[in-house]
C-alpha positions as CSV (number, residue, x, y, z in Angstrom):
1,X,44.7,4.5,-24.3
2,X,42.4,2.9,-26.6
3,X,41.0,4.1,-29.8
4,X,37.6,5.8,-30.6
5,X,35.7,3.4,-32.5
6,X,33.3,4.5,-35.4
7,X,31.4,2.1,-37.3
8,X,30.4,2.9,-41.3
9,X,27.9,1.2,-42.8
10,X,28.3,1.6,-46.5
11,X,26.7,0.2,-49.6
12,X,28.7,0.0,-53.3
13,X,25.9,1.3,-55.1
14,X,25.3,4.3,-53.2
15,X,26.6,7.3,-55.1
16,X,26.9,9.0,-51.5
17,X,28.5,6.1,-50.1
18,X,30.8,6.6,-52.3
19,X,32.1,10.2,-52.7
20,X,32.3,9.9,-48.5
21,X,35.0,7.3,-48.3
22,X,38.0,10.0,-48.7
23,X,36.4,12.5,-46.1
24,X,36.1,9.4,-43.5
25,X,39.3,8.1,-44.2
26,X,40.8,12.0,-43.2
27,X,38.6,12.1,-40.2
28,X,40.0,8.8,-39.2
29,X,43.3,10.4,-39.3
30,X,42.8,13.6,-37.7
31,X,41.3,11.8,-34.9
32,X,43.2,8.2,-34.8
33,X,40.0,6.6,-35.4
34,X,39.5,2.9,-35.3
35,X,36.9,2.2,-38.7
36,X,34.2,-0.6,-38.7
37,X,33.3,-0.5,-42.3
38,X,29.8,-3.1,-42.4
39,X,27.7,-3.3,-45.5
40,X,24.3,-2.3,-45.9
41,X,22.7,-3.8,-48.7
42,X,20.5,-0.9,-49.8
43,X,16.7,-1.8,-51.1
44,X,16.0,1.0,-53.3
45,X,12.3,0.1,-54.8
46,X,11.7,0.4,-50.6
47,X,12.0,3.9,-51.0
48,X,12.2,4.9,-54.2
49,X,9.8,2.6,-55.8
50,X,10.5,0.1,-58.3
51,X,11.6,1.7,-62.0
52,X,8.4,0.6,-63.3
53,X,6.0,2.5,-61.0
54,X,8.0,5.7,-60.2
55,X,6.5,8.9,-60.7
56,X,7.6,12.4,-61.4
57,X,8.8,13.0,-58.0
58,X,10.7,10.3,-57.5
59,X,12.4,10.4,-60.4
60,X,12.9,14.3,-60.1
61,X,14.7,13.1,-56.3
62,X,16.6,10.1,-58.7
63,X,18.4,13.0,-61.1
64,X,19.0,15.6,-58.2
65,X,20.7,12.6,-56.1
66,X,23.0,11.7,-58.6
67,X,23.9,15.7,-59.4
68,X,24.3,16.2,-56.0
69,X,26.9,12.9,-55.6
70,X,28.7,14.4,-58.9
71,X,29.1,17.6,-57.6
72,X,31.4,15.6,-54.7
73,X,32.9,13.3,-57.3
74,X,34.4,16.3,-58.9
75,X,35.5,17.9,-55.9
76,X,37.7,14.9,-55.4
77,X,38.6,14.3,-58.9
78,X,36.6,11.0,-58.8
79,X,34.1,9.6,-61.9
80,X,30.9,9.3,-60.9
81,X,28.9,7.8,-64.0
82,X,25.1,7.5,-63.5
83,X,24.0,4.0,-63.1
84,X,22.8,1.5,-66.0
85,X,19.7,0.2,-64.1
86,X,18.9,-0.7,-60.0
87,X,21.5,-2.8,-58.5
88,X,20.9,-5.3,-55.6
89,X,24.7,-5.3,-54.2
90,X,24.7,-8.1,-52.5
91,X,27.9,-9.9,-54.1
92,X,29.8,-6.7,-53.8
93,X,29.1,-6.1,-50.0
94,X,29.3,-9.8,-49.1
95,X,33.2,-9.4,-50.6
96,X,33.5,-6.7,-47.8
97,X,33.0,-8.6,-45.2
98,X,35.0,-11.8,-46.8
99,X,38.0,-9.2,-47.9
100,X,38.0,-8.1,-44.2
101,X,38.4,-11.5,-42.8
102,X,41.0,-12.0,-45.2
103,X,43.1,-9.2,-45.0
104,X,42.8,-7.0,-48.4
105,X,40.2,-5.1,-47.1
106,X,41.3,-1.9,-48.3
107,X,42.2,-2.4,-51.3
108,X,39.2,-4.4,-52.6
109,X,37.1,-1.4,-50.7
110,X,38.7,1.2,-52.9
111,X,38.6,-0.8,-55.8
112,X,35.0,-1.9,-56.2
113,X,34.1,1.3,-55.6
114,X,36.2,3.0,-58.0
115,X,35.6,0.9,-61.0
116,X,31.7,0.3,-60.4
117,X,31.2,4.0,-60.7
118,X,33.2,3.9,-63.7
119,X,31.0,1.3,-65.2
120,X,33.9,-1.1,-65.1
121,X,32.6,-3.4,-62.7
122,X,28.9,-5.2,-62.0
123,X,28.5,-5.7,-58.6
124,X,25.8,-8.2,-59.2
125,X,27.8,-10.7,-60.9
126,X,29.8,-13.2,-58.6
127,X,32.5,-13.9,-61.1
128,X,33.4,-10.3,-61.8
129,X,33.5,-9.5,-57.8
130,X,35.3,-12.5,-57.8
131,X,37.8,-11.4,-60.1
132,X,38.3,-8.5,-58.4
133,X,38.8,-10.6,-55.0
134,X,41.5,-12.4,-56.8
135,X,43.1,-9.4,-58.0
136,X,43.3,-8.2,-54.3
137,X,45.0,-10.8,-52.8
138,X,41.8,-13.6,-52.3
139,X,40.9,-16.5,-53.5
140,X,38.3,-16.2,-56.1
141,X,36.2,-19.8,-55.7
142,X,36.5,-19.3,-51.7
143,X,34.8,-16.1,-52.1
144,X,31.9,-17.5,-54.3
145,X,31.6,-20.8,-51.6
146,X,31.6,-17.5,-49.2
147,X,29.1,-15.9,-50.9
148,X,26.4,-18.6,-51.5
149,X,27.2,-19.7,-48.1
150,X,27.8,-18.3,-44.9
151,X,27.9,-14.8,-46.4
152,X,24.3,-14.8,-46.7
153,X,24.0,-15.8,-43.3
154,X,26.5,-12.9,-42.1
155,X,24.9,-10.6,-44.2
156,X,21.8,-11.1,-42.9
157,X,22.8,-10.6,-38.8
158,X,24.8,-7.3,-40.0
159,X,21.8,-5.8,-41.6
160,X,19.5,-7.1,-39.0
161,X,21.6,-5.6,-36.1
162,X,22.3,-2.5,-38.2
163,X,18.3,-2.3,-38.2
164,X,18.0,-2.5,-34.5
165,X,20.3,0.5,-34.2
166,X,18.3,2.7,-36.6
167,X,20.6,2.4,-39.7
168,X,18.1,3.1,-42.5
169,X,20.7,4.0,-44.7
170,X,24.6,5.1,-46.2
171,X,26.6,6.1,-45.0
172,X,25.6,6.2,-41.8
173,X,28.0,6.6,-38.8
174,X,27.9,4.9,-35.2
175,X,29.7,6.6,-32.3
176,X,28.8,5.3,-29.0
177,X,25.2,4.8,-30.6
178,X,25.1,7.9,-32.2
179,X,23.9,7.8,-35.4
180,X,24.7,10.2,-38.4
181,X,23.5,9.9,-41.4
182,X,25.6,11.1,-45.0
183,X,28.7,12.8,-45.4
184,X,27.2,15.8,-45.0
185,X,27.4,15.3,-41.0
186,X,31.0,14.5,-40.7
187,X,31.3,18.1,-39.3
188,X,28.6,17.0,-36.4
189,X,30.5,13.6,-35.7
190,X,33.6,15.6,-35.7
191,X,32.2,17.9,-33.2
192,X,31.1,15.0,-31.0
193,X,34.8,13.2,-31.2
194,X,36.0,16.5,-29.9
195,X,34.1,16.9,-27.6
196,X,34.7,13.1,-26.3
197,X,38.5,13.8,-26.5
198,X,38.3,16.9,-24.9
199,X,39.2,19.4,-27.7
């Protein structure tokens, strides 16, 4: 019999993203789930507005988002430290899909996660992801030929078919073209996987 399949799109900058991994990893688990983890390069000015011409409300939704992600963080015994300005991401998610071809794929996930929320790590700057590729098990200039190359490319057809699905944003989960949006609806997708294996 073959295994449910569940796609994650997931972005390294999203606090939310972020405090979900564990959760999805036990659900995975509990129901012998085959992951697809794809990046979703967020573009935060698109909904939040750029820094510069944000007003009260969107920076009252800015504060609340990021106490609402720690409030997670803690549950898990994770750091959560409030970004030092907008990110783009793109480096950071293009190692996803190159650490998945590659085989370390766990490991880097985990990892630039971890250490960009601890302000260890800037996901914007190729030679730090690619440090962090190199620590994992990759070959460092390979990545950044990746990266400048046919990642952008791959990233491009991942975001656009995301798109056509509905992904807006992360994480967002894909069960038989299903979406659900945020951690928060892990109980919903868990209902629906029940319900498909006849629990």
């Amino acid at each position: 019999m073959s295994r449910t399949v569940v796609r994650v799109y997931s972005d390294y900058k999203s606090p939310y993203a972020f405090v979900a991994v564990r959760p999805t990893l036990a659900l995975a688990e509990a129901f012998d789930l085959a992951l697809e983890w794809r990046p979703y390069t967020l573009r935060i000015a698109e909904y939040l507005g750029s820094v510069d011409d944000r007003g009260p409300h969107a920076w009252r939704r800015v504060r609340y988002s990021y106490m609402d992600a720690r409030r997670y963080a803690n549950r898990q015994g994770l750091t959560l430290k409030g970004p030092k300005r907008v990110y783009d991401g793109y480096h950071a998610n293009a190692g996803m899909l190159f650490a998945q071809q590659h085989g370390f794929f766990e490991r880097y996930h985990w990892t630039v996660f971890e250490r960009f929320w601890k302000h260890e790590l800037d996901i914007d700057v190729p030679e730090e992801v690619a440090a962090v590729v190199a620590e994992c098990g990759g070959d460092a200039e390979a990545f950044k030929a990746y990266a400048e190359g046919a990642g952008r490319t791959e990233m491009t057809a991942v975001i656009d078919e995301a798109e056509a699905m509905g992904v807006f944003g992360v994480p967002m989960y894909v069960l038989d073209g299903e979406l659900f949006w945020g951690g928060d609806r892990l109980d919903l997708l868990k209902e629906r996987l029940a319900e498909r294996q006849g629990g």
